[in-house]
N, C-alpha and C positions, 0 to 999 in steps of 0.2 A: 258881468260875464254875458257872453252872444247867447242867445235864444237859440238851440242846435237845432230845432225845429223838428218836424214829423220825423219819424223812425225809418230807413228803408227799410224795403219791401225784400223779406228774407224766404217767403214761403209760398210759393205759384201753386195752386191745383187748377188742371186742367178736367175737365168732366167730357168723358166721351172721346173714341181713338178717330177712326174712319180718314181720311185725309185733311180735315178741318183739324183735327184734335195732334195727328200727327206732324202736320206743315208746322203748327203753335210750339209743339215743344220742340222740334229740330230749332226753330228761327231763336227760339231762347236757349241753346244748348252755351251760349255765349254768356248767359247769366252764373249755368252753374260753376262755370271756371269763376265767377266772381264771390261763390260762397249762399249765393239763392239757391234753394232747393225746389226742384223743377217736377212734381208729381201728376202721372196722367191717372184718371181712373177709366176703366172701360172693362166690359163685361162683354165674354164671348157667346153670350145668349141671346144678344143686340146685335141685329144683321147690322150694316152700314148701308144709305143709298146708292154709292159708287156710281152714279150712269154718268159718270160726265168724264167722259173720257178724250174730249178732244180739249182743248188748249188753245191758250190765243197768247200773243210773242212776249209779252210780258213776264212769262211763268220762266223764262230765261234768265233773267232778273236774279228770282228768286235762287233759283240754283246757282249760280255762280257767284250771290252774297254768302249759300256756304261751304264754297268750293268746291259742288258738286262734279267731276267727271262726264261731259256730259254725252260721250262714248258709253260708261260704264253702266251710267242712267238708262240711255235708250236700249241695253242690253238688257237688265234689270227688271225693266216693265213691259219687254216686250213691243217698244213704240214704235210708230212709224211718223216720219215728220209731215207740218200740215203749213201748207203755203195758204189757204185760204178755205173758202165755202162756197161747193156749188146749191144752186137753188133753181129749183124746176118748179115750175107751177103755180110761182106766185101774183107775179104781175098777171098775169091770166095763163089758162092751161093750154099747154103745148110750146110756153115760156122759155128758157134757160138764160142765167147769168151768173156772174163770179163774184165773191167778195172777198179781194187779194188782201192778203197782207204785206205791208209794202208801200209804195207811191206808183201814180201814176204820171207818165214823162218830166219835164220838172220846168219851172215857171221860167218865164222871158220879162226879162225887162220890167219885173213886178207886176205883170200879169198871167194871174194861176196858169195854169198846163187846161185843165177841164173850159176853160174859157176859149181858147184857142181852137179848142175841139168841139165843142160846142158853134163855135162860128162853121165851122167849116162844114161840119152837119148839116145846119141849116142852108147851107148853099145848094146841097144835095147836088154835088158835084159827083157822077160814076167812080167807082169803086173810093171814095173819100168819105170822110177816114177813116174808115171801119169802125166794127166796137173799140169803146173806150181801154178795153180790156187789152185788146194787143199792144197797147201801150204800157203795161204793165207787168214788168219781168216775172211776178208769182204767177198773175195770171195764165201767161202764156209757158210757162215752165210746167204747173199744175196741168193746163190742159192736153202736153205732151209728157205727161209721165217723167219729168224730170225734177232732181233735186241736186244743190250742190250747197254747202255754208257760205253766207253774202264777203262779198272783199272788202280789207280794210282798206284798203283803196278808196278815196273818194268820188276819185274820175272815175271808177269803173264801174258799167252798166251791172254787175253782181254787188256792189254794193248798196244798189237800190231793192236789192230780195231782203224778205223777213219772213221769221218762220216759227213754229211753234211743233206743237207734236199731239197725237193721238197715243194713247198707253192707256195698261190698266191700271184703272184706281187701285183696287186691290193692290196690287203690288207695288204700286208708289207708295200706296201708305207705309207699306213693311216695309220697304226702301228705307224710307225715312224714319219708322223706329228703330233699323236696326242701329242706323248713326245716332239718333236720339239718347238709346240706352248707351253706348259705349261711350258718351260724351257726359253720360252721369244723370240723366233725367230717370226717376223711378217710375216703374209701371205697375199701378195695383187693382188686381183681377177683382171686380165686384160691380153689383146692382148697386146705383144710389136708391134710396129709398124714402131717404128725409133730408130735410134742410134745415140747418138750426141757422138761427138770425140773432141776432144783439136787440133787445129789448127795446134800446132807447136810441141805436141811428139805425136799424135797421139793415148793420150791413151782415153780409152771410161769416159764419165764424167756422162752421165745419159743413162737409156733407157725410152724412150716416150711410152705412150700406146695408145691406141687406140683413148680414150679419152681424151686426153690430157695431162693426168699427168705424171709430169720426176720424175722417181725413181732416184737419185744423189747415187752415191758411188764411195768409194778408190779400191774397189777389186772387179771383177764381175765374176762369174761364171754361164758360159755354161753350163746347162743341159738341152736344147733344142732338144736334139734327132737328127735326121736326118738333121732338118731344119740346125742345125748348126746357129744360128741365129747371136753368135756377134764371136764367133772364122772365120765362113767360111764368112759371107754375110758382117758380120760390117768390119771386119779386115784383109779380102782378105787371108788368110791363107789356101794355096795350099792343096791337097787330094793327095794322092799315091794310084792308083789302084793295089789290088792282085787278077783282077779278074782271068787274066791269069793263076795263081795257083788254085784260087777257083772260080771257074765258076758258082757255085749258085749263083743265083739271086733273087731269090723270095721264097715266101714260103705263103703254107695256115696254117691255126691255126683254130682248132674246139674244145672244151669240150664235153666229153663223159660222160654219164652213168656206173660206175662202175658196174663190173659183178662179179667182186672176191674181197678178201680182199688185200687191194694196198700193191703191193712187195717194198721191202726194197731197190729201182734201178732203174733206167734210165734205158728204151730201145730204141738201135738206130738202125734200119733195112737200110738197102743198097737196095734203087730202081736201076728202070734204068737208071736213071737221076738227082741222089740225093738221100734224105735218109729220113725215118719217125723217128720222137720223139713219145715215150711212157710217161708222168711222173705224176704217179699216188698219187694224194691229198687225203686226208681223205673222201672227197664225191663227187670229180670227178675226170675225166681223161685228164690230157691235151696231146690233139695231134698235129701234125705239120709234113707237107711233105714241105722240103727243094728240091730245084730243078734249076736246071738250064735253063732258058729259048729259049734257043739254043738249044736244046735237048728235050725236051717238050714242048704240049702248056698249056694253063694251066686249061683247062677245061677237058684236059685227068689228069694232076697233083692234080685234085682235087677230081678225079673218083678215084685215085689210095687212095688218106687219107682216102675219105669216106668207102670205101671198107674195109679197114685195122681196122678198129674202133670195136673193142671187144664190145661196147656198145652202144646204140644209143644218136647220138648227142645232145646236151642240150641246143645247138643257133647255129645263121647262119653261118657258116665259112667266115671268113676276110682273106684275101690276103697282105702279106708282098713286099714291094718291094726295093731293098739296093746292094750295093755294097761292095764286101769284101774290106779292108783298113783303112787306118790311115791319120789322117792330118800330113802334113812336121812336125808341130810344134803343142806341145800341152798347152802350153804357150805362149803366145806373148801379150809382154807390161804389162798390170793389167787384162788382163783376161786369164781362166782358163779353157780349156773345161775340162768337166767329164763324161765317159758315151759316147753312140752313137754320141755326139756333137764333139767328139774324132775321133773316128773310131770304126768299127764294125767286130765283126768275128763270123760267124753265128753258133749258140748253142751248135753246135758237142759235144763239151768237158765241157758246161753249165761258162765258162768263164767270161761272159758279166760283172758279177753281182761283180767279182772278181777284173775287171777290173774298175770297178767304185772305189769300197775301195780300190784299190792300188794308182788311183789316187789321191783319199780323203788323203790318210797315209804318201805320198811323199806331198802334198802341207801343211799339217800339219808340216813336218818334215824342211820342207822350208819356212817359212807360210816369208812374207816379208814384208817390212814397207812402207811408201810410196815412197820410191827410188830406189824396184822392182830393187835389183842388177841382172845383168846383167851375173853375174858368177851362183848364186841359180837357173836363168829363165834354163841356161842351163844347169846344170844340173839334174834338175827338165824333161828337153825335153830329155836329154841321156839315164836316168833310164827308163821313160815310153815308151820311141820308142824301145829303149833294149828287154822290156819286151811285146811290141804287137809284136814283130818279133817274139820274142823265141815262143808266142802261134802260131801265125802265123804257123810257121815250127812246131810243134806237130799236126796241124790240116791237114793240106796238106800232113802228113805222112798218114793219114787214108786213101787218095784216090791214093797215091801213091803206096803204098804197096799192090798192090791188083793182083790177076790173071786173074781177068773178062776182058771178052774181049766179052761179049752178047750185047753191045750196043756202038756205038762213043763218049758218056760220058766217058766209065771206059778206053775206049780203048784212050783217051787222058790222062785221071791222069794217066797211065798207063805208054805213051810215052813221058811224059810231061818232061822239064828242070827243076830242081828244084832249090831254091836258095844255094847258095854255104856253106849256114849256114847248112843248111838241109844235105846237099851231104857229108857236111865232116862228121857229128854224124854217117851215114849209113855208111861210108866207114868204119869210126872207129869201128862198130859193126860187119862188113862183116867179118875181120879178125878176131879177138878173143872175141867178145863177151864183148868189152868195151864201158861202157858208163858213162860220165862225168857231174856231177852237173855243171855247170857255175853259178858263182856268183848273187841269185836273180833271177836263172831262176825258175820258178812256179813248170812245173815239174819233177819230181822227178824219177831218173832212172828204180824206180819199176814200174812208170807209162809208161815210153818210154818201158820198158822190158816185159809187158803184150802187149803193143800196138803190136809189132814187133814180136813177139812168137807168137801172135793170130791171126795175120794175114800172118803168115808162113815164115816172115823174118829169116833165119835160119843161124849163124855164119859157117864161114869156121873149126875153133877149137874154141880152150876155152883157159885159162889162164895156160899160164905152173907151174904157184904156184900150182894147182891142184893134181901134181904128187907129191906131198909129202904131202898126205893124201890117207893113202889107200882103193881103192874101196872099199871093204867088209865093212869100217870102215864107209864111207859117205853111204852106201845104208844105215846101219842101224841107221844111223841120218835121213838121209830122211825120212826110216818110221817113225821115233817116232818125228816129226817135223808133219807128216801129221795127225798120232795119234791123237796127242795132239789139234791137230785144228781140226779135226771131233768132239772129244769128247767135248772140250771148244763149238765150234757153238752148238752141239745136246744141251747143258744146257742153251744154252742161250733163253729168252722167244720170242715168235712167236709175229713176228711185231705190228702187230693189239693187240694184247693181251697187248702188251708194251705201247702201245699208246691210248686202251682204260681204261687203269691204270693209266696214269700218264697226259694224256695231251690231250685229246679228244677233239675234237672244236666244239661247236655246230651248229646243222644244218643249219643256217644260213649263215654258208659262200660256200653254194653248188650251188651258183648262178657265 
């Protein structure tokens, strides 16, 4: 007779609600139709960190693997949609640049688009070719206040836009518990308070609550946030600090009073000491001074947010406090951290949220039975430690690439060592203006290629394929490439006007 082998996996506990714990049981609401029993624990005595309120185009994905509405969505959380990220102050102050979502113009004859534009740059021919950015449907859509959903149309310059959105955490998460629970996943109110383990593998068999009662489960997932509660506390699974690289430490968070009609984009400004978030919701503003505690105290760091606030505040400002990095392992044995219970890389590039569903997409894609192979655990830990590096090293390129030298913050990212991941992408780009996808890295060279142009990172040459296209020939693609994308954004409709058409939230969620 066949050997039936390990048992499936009949009984999920989820630890912790917040938008990590919730994104986990909506994306398994597909198991309880199969007979798994789907249980979250969370206690409304545990605030949630919630600041990560913008989004990056991926999180589209997400929603429409569960047939999310996504009209009913942007009603729901009150969002507004985010073509990209403007950035002030970082390549040196009195700066600005964009970092679209999207592509910029599109390649000839198997020589990239930034190559072509890059030659013609350095011609320094009068008005030729402007920033990179008018080349770039988000961009230039973003910097006129416009928004429209991209075409499926191939040929058409609107199917070159991508887009993501700004909403409140808070109510994404209830969003998604409300589908959660009606889909049969149980939610049970309590403190964890103990963790019981198996003797002889060590794997967790219940969590205790405060009360007394053992939640029993095959599978348990971490979305406990910082505490880390059964990956770091129950299962001793080591931290790796990046503070070295990223020196923020802290951060305040306040909502604002809207003063204008909310742009279609993140704003991130470069302090002395870190950097403010803009990310403007249908009827408020959320802001955030990111900071290094070394380098400010935080009672100047919170004079520096209030100050900045286009509107006046709507509650008291909260205080963050966290360390850049990742756990060793993001599996071990039957449990699964997701989310902050993972590691954390502070908002810069709106990540967080991405990095939850990527975890959710790889344990789906690994989901395991009760004998938790040993070969799936690791490579479940390759992909997602792969994948906190590669952001990792896009985030640490913003303070490295800089010219500021007005304060001991800039002037360390400045002097800093950087990892050898990081160093060789730069070295590669210093010569000729090459930049390489890696398998599964997030992002994408149009996004390394705004970062690095905008903050003045500037190639030695260009690609010698270049020379067999003739200048006269590329300036006048460049103009009707820029053309074409002035005139697509100018028809596209004005954000607010988009959003008061199709998806408005009601006033209700401006608290």
């Amino acid at each position: 007779m066949t050997d039936p082998g390990p048992a499936r996996i009949t009984r999920i506990v989820i630890v912790g609600g917040g938008t990590a714990g919730w994104m986990t049981a909506a994306a398994m609401t597909r198991l309880v139709e199969s007979g798994v029993a789907v249980t979250l624990v969370e206690s409304e005595e545990i605030g949630t960190v919630g600041v990560g309120e913008a989004t990056i185009p991926s999180l589209l994905d997400y929603n429409r693997m569960l047939g999310i509405d996504e009209d009913d969505f942007v009603r729901a959380t009150g969002a507004t949609f985010k073509l990209g990220i403007e950035f002030r102050d970082w390549g040196r102050l009195g700066d600005a640049y964009f970092h679209p979502f999207g592509t910029h113009g599109r390649d000839v004859e198997g020589v990239a688009f930034h190559q072509l534009w890059l030659r013609q740059a350095g011609l320094a021919q009068p008005g030729m070719p402007g920033p990179i950015g008018d080349y770039c449907l988000s961009a230039v859509a973003a910097r006129n206040g416009r928004f429209t959903r991209p075409s499926a149309n191939p040929q058409s310059v609107l199917a070159t836009l991508s887009y993501a959105f700004h909403f409140d955490a808070a109510l994404y998460a209830r969003y998604l518990r409300d589908r959660a629970e009606a889909a049969g996943v149980v939610r049970i109110e309590g403190r964890v308070a103990a963790v019981d383990r198996h003797a002889g593998t060590g794997f967790i068999e219940a969590v205790r609550l405060a009360d007394g009662r053992a939640i029993n489960g095959d599978l348990f997932i971490d979305c406990s946030g910082f505490r880390s509660l059964l990956l770091s506390d129950a299962m001793d699974v080591g931290f790796t600090s990046w503070q070295h690289w990223l020196p923020c430490d802290r951060a305040w968070a306040v909502p604002s009073a809207p003063r204008d009609a909310p742009a279609p984009h993140t704003r991130a400004t470069a302090e002395a000491a870190g950097w403010r978030w803009r990310i403007p919701l249908q009827h408020r503003v959320g802001n955030g001074h990111v900071y290094a505690s070394d380098h400010v105290d935080d009672e100047t760091a919170l004079r520096v947010l209030l100050d900045g606030l286009d509107g006046p505040p709507l509650a008291d400002p909260r205080q963050l406090r966290f360390v850049a990095g990742r756990r060793d392992r993001l599996w071990e044995r039957n449990c699964v951290a997701i989310g902050l219970a993972g590691g954390f890389l502070e908002p810069l590039e709106s990540t967080s949220i991405h990095l939850i569903q990527s975890g959710i997409a790889r344990l789906m894609s690994l989901f395991p039975d009760t004998g938790f192979s040993a070969v799936e655990i690791a490579e479940y830990n390759r992909q997602m430690l792969r994948e906190y590096d590669q952001v990792r090293d896009f985030i640490i390129l913003h303070y490295h690439a800089t010219t500021r030298t007005d304060s001991a913050f800039w002037r360390h990212c400045q002097s800093m060592t950087l990892p050898p991941s990081l160093q060789a992408k730069l070295d590669l780009w210093a010569g000729r203006a090459r930049i390489f996808r890696e398998q599964g890295e997030l992002f994408t060279p149009d996004s390394w290629i705004a970062v690095l142009l905008g903050q003045g990172i500037w190639p030695a040459s260009v690609d010698p394929l270049t020379a067999g296209l003739p200048v006269a020939e590329s300036a006048k693609f460049l103009d009707h490439v820029r053309e074409m994308v002035a005139k697509t954004a100018e028809a596209m409709p004005r954000h607010a006007d988009f959003i008061a058409r199709h998806c408005a939230a009601p006033l209700r969620t401006a608290a």
